[in-house]
mmJSON file of the N, C-alpha and C atoms, coordinates in Angstrom:
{"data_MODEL":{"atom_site":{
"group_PDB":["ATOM","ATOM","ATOM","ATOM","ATOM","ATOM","ATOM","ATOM","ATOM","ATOM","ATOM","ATOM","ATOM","ATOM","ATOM","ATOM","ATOM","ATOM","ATOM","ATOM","ATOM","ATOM","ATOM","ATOM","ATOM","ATOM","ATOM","ATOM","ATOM","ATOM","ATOM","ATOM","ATOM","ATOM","ATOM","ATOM","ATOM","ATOM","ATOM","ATOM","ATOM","ATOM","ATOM","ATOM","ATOM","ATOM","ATOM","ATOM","ATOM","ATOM","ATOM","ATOM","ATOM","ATOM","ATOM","ATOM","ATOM","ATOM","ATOM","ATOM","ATOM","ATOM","ATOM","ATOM","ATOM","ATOM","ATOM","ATOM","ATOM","ATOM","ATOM","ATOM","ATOM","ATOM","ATOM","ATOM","ATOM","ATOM","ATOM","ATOM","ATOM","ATOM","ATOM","ATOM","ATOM","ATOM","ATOM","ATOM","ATOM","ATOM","ATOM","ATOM","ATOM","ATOM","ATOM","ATOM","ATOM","ATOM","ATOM","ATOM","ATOM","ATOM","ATOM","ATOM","ATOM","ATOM","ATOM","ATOM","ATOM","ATOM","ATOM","ATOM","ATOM","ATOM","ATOM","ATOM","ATOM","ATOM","ATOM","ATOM","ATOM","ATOM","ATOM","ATOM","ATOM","ATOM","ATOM","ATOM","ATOM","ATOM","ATOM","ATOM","ATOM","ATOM","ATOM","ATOM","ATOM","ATOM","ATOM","ATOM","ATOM","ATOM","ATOM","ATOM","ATOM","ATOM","ATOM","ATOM","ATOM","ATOM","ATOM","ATOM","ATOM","ATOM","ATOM","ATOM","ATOM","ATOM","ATOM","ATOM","ATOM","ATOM","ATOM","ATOM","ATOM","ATOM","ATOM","ATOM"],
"id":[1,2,3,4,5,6,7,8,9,10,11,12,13,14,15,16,17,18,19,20,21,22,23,24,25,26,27,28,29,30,31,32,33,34,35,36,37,38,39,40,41,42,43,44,45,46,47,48,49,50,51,52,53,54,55,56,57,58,59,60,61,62,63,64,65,66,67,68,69,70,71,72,73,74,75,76,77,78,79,80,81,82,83,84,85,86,87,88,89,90,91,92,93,94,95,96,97,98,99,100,101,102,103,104,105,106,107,108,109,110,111,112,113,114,115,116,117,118,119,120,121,122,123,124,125,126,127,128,129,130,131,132,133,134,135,136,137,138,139,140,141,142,143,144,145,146,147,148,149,150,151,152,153,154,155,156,157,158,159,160,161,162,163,164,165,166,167,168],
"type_symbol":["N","C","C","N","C","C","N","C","C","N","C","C","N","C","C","N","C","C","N","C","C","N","C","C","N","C","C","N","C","C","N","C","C","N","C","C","N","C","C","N","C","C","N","C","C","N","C","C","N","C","C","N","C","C","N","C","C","N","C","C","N","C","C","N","C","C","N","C","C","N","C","C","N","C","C","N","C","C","N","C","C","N","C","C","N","C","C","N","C","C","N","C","C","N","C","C","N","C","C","N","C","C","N","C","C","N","C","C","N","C","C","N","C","C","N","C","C","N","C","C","N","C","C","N","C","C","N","C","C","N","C","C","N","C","C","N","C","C","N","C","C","N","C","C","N","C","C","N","C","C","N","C","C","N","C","C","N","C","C","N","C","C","N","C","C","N","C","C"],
"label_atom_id":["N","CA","C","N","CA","C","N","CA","C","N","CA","C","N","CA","C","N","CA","C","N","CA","C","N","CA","C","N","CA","C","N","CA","C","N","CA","C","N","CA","C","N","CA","C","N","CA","C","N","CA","C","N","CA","C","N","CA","C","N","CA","C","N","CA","C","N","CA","C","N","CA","C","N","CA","C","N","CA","C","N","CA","C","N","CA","C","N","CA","C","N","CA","C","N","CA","C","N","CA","C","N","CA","C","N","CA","C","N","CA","C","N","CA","C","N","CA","C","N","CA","C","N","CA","C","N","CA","C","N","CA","C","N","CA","C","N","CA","C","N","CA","C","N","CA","C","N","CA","C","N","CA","C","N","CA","C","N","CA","C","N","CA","C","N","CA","C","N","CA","C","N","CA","C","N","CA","C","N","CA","C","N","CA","C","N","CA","C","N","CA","C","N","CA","C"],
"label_alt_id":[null,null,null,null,null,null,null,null,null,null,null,null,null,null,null,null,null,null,null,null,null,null,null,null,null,null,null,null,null,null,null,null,null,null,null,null,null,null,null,null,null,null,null,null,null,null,null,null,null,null,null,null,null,null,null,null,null,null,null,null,null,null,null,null,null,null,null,null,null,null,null,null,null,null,null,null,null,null,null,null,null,null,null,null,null,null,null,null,null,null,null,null,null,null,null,null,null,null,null,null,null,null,null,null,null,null,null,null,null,null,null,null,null,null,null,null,null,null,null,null,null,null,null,null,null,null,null,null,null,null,null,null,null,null,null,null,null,null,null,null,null,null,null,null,null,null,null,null,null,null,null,null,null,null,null,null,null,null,null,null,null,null,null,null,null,null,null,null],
"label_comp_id":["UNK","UNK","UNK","UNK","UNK","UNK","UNK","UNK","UNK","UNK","UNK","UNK","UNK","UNK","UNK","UNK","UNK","UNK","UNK","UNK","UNK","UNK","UNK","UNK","UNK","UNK","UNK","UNK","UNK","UNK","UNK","UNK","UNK","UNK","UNK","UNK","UNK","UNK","UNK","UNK","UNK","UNK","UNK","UNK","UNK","UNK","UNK","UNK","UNK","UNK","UNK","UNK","UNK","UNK","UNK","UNK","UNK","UNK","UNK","UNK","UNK","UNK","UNK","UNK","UNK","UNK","UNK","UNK","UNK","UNK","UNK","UNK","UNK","UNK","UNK","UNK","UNK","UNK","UNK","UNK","UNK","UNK","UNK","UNK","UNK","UNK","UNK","UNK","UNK","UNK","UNK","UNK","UNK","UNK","UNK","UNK","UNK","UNK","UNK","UNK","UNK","UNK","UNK","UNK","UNK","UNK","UNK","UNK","UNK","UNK","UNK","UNK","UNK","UNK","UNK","UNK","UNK","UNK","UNK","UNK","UNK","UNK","UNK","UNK","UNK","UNK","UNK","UNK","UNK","UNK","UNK","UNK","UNK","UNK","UNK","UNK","UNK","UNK","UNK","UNK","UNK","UNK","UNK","UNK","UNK","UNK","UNK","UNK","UNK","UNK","UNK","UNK","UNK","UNK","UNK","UNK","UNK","UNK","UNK","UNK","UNK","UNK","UNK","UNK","UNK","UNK","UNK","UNK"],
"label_asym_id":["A","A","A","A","A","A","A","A","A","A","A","A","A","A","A","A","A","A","A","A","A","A","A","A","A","A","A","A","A","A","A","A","A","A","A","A","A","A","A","A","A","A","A","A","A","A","A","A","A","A","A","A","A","A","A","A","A","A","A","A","A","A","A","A","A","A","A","A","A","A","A","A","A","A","A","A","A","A","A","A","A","A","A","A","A","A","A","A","A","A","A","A","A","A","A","A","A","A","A","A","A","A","A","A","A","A","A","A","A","A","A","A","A","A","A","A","A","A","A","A","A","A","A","A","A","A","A","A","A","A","A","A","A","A","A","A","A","A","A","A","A","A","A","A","A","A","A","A","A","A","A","A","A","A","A","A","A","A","A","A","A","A","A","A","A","A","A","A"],
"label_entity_id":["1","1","1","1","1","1","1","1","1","1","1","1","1","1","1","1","1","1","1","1","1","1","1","1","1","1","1","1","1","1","1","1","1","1","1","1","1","1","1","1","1","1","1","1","1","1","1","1","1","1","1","1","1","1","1","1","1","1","1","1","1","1","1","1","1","1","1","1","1","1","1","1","1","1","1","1","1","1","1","1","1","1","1","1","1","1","1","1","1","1","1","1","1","1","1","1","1","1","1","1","1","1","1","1","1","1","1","1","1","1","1","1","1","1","1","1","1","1","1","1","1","1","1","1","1","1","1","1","1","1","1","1","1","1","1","1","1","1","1","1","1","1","1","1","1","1","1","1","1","1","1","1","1","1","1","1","1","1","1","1","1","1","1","1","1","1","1","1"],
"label_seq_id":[1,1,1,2,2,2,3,3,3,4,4,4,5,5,5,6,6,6,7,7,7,8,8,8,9,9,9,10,10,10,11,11,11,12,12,12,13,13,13,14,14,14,15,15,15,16,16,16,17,17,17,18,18,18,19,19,19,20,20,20,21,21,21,22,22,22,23,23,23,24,24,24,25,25,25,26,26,26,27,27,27,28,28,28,29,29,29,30,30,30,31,31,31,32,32,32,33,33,33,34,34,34,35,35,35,36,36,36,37,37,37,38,38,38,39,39,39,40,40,40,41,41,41,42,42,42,43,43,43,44,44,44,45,45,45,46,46,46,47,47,47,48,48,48,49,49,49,50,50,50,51,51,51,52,52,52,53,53,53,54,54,54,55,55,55,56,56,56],
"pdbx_PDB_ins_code":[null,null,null,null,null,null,null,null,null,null,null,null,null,null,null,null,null,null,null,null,null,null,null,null,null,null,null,null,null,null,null,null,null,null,null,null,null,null,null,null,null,null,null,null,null,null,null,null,null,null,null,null,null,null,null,null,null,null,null,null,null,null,null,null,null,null,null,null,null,null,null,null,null,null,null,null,null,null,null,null,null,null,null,null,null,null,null,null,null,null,null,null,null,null,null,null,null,null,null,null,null,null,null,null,null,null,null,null,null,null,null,null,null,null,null,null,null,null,null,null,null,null,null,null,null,null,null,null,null,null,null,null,null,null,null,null,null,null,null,null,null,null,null,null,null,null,null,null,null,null,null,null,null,null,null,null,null,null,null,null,null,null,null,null,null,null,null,null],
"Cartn_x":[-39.316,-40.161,-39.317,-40.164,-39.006,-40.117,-39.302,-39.702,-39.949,-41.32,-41.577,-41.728,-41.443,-42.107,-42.844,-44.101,-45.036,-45.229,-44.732,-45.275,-46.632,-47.749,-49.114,-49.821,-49.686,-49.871,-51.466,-52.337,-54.016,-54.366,-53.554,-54.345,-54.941,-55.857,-56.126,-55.528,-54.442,-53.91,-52.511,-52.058,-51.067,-51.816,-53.282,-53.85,-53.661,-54.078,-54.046,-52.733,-51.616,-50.266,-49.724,-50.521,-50.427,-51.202,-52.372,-52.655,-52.392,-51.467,-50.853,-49.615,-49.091,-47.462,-47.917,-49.045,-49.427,-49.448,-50.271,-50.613,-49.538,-48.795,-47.543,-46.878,-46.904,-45.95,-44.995,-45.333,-44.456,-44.516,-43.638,-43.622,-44.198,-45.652,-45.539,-45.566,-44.731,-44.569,-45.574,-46.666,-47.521,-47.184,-47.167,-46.7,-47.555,-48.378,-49.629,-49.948,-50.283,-50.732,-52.028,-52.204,-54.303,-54.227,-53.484,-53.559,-54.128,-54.222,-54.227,-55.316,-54.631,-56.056,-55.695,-55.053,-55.372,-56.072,-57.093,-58.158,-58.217,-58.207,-57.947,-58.799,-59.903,-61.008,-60.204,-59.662,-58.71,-57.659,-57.291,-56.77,-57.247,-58.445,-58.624,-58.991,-59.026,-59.295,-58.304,-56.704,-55.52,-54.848,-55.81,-54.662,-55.452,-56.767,-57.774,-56.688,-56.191,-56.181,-54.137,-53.673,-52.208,-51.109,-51.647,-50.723,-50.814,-49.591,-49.663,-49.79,-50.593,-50.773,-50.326,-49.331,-48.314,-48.986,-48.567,-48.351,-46.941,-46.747,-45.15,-44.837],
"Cartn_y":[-78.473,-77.458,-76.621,-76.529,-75.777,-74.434,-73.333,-71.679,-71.549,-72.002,-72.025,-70.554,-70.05,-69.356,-69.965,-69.706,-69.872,-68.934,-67.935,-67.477,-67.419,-66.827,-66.891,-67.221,-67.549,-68.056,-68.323,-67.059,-66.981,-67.733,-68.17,-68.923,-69.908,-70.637,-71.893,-73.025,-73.278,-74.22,-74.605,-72.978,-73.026,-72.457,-72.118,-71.788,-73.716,-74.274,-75.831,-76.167,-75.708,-76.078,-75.673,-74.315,-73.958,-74.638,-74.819,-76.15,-76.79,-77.725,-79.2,-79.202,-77.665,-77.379,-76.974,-76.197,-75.809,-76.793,-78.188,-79.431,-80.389,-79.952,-80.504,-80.095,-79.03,-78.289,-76.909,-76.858,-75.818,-74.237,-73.265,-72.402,-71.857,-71.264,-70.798,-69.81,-68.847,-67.161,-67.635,-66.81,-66.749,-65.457,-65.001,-63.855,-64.018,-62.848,-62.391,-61.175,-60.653,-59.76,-59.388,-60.7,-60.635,-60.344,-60.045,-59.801,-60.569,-61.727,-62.811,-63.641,-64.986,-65.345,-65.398,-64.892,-64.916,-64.087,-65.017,-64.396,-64.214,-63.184,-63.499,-64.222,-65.27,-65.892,-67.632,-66.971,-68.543,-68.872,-67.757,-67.859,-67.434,-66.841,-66.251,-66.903,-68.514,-68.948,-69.291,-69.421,-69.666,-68.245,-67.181,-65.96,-65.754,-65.978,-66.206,-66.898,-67.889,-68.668,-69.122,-69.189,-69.279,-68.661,-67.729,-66.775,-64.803,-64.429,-63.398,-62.302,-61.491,-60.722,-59.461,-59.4,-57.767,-57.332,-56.252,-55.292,-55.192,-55.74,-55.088,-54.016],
"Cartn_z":[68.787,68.191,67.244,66.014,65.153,64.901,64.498,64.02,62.259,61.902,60.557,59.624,58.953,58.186,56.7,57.008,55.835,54.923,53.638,53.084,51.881,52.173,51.649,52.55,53.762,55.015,54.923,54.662,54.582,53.286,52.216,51.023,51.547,50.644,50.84,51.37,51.141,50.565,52.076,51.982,53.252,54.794,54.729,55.735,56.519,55.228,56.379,56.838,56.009,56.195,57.716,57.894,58.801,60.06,60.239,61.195,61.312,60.361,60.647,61.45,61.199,61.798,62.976,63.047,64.893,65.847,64.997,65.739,65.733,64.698,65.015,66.326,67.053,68.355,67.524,66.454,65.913,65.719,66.227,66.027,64.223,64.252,62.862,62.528,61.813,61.262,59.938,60.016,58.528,58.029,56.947,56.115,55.329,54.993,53.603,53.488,52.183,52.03,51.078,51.654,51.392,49.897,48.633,47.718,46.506,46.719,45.232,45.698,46.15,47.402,49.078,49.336,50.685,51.137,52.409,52.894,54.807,55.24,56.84,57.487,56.381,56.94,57.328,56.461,56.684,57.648,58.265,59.15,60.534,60.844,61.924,63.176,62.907,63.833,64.536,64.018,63.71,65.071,64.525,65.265,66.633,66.858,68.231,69.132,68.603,69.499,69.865,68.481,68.79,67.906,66.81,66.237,66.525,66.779,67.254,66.016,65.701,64.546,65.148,64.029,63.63,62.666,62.1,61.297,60.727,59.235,59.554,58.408],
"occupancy":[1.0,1.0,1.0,1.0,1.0,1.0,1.0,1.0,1.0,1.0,1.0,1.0,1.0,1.0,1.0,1.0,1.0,1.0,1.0,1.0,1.0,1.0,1.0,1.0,1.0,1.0,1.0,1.0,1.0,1.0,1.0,1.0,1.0,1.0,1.0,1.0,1.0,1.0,1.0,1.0,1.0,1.0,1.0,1.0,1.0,1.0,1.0,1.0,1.0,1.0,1.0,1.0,1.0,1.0,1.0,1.0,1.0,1.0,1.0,1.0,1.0,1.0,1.0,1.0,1.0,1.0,1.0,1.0,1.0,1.0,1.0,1.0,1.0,1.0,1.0,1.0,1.0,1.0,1.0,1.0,1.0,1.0,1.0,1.0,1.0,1.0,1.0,1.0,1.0,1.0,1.0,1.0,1.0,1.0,1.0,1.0,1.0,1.0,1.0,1.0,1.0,1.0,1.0,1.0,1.0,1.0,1.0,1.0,1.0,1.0,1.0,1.0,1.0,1.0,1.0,1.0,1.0,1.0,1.0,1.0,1.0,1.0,1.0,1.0,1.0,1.0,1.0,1.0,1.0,1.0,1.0,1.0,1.0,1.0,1.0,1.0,1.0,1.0,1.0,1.0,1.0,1.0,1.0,1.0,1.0,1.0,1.0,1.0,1.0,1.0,1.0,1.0,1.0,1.0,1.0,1.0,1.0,1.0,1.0,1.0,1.0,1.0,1.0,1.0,1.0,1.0,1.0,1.0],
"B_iso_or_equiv":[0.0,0.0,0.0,0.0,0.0,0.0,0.0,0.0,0.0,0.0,0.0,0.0,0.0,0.0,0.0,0.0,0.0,0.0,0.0,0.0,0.0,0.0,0.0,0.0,0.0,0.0,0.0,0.0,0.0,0.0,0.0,0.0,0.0,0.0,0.0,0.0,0.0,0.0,0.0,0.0,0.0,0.0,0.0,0.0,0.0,0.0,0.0,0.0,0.0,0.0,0.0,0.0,0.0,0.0,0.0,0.0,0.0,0.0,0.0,0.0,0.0,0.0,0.0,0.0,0.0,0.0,0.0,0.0,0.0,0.0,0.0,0.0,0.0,0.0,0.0,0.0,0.0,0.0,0.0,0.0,0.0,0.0,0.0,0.0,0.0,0.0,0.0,0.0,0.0,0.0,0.0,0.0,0.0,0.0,0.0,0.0,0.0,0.0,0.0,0.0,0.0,0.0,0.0,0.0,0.0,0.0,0.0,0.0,0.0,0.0,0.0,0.0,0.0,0.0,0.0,0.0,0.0,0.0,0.0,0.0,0.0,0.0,0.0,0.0,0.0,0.0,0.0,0.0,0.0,0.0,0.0,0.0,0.0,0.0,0.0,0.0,0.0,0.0,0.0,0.0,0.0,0.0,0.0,0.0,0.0,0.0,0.0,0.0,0.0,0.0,0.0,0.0,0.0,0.0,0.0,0.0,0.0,0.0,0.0,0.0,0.0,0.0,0.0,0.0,0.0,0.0,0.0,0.0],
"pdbx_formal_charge":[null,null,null,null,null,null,null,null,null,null,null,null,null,null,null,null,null,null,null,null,null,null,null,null,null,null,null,null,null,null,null,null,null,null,null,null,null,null,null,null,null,null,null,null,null,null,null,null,null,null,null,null,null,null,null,null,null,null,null,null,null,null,null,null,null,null,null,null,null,null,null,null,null,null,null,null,null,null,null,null,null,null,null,null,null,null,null,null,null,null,null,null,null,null,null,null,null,null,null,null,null,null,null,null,null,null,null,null,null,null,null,null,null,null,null,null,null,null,null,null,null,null,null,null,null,null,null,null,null,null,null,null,null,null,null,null,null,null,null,null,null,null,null,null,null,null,null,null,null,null,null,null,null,null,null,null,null,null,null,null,null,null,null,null,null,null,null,null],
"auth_seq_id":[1,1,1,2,2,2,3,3,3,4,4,4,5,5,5,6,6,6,7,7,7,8,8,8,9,9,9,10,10,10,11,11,11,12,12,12,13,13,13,14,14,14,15,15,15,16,16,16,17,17,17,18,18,18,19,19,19,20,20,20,21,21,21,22,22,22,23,23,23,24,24,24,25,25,25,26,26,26,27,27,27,28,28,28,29,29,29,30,30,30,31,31,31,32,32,32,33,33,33,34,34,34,35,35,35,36,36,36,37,37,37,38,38,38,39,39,39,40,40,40,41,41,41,42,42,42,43,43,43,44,44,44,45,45,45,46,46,46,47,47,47,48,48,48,49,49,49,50,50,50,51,51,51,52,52,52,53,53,53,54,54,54,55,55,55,56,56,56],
"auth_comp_id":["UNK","UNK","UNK","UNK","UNK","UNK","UNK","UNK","UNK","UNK","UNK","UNK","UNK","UNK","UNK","UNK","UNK","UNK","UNK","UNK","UNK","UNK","UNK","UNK","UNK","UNK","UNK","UNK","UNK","UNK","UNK","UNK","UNK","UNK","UNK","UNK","UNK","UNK","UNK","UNK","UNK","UNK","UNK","UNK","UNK","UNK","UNK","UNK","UNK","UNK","UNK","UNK","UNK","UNK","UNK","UNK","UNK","UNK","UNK","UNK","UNK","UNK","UNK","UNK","UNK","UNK","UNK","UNK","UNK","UNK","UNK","UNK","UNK","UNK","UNK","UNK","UNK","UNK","UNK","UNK","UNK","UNK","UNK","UNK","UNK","UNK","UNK","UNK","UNK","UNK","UNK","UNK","UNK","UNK","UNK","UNK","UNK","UNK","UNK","UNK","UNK","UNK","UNK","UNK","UNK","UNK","UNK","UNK","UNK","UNK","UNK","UNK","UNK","UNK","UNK","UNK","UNK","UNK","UNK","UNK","UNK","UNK","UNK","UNK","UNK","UNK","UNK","UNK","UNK","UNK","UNK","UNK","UNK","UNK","UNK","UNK","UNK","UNK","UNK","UNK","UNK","UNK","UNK","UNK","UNK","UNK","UNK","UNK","UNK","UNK","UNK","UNK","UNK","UNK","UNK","UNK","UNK","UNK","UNK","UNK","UNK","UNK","UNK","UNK","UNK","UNK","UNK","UNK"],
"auth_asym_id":["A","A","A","A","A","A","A","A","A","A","A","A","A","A","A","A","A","A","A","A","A","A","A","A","A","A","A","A","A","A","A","A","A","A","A","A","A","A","A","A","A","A","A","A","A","A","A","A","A","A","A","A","A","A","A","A","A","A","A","A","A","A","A","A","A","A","A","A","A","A","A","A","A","A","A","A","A","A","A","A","A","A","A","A","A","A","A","A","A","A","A","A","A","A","A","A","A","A","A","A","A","A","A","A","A","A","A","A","A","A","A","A","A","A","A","A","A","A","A","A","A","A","A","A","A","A","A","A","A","A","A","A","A","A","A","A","A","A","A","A","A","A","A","A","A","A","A","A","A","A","A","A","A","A","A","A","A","A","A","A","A","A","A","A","A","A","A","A"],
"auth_atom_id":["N","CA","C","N","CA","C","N","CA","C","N","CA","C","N","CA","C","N","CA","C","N","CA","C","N","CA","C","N","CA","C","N","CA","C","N","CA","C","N","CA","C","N","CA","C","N","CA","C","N","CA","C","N","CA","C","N","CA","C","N","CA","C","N","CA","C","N","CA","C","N","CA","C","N","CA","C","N","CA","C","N","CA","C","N","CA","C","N","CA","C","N","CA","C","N","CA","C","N","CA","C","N","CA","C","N","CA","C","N","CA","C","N","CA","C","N","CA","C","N","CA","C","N","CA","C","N","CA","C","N","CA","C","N","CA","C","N","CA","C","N","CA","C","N","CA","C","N","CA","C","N","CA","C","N","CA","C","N","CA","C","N","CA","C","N","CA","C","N","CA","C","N","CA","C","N","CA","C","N","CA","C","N","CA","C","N","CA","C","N","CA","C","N","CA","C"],
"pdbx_PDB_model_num":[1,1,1,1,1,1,1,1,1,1,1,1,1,1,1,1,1,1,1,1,1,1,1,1,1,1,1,1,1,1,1,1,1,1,1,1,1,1,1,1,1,1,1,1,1,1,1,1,1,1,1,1,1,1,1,1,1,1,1,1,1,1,1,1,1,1,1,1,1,1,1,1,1,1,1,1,1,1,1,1,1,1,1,1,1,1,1,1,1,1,1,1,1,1,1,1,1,1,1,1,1,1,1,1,1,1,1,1,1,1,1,1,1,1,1,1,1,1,1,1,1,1,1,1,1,1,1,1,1,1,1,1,1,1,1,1,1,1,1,1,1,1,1,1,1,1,1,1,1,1,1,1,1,1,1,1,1,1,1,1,1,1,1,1,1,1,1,1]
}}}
């Protein structure tokens, strides 16, 4: 198991990047700031269930 960081984490594009690395067994750090396109719709099913959401 490896400790990923994804930055844009909620875009399109790396929201899936991010499911494939979950289903891979992998630790994933997502980083966004909802600014451009990231959307927390894209990820929220993501933080329900196996990412821990900070504030930082």
């Amino acid at each position: 198991m490896k400790r990923i960081l994804v930055t844009g984490g909620a875009g399109f594009v790396n929201s899936h990047l991010c499911e494939r690395l979950l289903s891979e067994g992998n630790n994933v750090v997502c980083i966004d700031n909802y600014y451009f396109t990231g959307n927390k719709q894209n990820i929220s099913h993501l933080i329900n269930n196996q990412i821990k959401r900070k504030n930082i």
